[in-house]
C-alpha positions in Angstrom: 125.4 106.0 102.6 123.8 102.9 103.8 125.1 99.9 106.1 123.8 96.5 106.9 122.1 96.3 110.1 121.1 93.0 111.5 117.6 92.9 112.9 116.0 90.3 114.5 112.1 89.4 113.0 109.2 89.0 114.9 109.1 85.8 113.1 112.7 85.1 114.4 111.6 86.1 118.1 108.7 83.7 118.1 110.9 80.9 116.9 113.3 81.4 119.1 111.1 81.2 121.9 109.3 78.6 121.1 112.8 76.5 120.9 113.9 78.0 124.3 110.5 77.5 125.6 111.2 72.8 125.0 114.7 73.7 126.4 116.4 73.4 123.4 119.6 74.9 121.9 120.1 75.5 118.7 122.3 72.4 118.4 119.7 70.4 119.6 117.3 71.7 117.4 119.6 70.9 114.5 120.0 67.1 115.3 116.3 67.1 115.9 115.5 68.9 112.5 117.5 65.5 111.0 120.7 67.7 110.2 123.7 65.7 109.1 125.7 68.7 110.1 124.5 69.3 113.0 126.9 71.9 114.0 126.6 74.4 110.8 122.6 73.8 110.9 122.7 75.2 114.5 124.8 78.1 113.6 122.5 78.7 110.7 119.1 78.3 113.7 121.4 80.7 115.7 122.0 83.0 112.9 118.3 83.4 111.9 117.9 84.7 116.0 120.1 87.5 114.6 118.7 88.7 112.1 120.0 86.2 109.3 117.7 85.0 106.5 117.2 80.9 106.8 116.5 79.0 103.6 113.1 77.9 103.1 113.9 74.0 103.4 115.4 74.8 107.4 112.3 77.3 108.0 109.7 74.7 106.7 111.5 72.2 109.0 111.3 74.5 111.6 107.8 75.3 111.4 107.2 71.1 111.4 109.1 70.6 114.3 107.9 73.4 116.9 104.4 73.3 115.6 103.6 77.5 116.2 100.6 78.4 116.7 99.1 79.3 112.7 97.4 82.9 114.1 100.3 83.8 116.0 102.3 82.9 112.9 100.1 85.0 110.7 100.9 87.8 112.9 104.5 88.0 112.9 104.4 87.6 109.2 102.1 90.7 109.2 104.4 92.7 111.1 107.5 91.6 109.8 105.9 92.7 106.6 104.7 95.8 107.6 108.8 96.5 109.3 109.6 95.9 105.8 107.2 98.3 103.9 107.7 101.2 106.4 111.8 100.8 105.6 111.3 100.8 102.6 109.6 103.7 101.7 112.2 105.3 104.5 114.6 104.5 102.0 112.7 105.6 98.8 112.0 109.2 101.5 115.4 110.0 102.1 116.7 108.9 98.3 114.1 111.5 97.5 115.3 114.0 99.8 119.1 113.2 98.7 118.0 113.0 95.0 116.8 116.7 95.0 119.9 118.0 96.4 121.7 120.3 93.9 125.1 118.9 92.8 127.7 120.3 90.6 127.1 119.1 87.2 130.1 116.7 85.6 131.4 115.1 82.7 132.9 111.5 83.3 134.7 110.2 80.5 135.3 106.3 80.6 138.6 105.1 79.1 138.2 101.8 80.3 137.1 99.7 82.7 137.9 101.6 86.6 139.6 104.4 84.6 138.1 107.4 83.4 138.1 111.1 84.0 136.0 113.5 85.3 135.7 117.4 84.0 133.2 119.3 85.7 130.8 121.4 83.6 132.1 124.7 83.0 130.3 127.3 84.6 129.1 129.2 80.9 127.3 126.3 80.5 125.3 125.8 83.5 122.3 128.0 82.2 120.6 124.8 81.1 120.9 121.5 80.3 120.7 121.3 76.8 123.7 123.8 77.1 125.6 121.4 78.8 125.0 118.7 76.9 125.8 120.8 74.2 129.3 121.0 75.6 129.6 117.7 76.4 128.8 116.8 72.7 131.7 118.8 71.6 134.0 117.6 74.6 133.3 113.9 73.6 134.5 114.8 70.3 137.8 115.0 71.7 137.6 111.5 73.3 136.5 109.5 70.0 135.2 106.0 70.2 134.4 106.5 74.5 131.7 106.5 76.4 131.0 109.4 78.6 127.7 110.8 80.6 126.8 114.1 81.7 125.2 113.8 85.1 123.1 116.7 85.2 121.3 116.0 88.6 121.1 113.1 90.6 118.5 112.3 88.7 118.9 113.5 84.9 122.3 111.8 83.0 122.8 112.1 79.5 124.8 108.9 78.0 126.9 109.6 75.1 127.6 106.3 73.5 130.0 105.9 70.5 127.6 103.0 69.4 124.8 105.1 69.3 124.1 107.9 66.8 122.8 110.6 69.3 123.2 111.0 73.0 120.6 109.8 75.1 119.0 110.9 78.2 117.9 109.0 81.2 116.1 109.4 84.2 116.3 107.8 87.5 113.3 107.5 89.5 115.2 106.0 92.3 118.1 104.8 93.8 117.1 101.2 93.3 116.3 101.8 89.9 120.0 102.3 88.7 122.4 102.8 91.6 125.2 104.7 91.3 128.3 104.2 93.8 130.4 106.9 93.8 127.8 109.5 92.3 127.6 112.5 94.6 
């Protein structure tokens, strides 16, 4: 399970400081930026402190107006970039370690859109997967004309498709590859 997590950049630090250093609020940033809004532009400077992303046309007006020094600059970038690398493969780690977590093998059966059932795998035909998918050919039988998939794993799914003439098996490599909310 995964949340959203504001985080202030190292980019959004030196910005910020740079505006506090001229004695400027965010407001007063806004008006001097040429904002005709002047209020939702500041909330927008103030949300980018937090941890918000700020559209390229505020950033680059930004930039023009507190003039930051171009190695400094380079260097948040850098590490921003690097935050961003290391959480990422954090994420692709611990899908990995979640992804090779035995589950209990199930049929879902999709009636129609948000409605469907789900029948586990009986236990007979847990040997292998082509014996469960055996199983779920015959199962599908009984539901003519829906789609169903077998998830295997968190990883292996078979898709049995009354538009195709033979189930099909895919593969996920990651969780950003095909998510699946609600998949256990």
């Amino acid at each position: 399970m995964s949340s959203f997590v504001r985080r202030r950049s190292h980019l959004s630090r030196y910005l910020s400081a740079l505006r506090q250093q001229r004695g400027l609020r965010p407001a007063q940033l806004a008006a001097l930026l040429g904002a005709s809004n002047v209020s939702k532009v500041g909330s927008l400077i103030r949300s980018f402190k937090l941890g918000e992303p700020l559209r390229d046309h505020w950033l680059q007006k930004l930039m023009g107006e507190l003039q930051p020094d171009p190695v400094e600059l380079r260097r948040c970038v850098e590490l921003d970039q690097a935050e961003d690398e290391r959480r990422m493969e954090e994420a692709r780690l611990a899908w990995e370690a979640r992804a090779n977590e035995p589950i209990d093998p199930f049929l879902s059966v999709r009636f129609m859109p948000g409605i469907g059932r789900t029948i586990p795998v009986p236990t007979c035909h847990l040997e292998s997967q082509e014996d469960a998918e055996a199983w779920a050919g015959a199962e599908m039988q009984r539901f003519r004309g829906l789609r169903g998939i077998l998830t295997w794993s968190r990883r292996e799914r078979t898709i049995y498709d009354p538009d195709l003439p033979m189930p099909r098996r895919s593969s996920l490599m990651s969780e950003a590859d095909h998510p699946q909310p609600g998949c256990s």
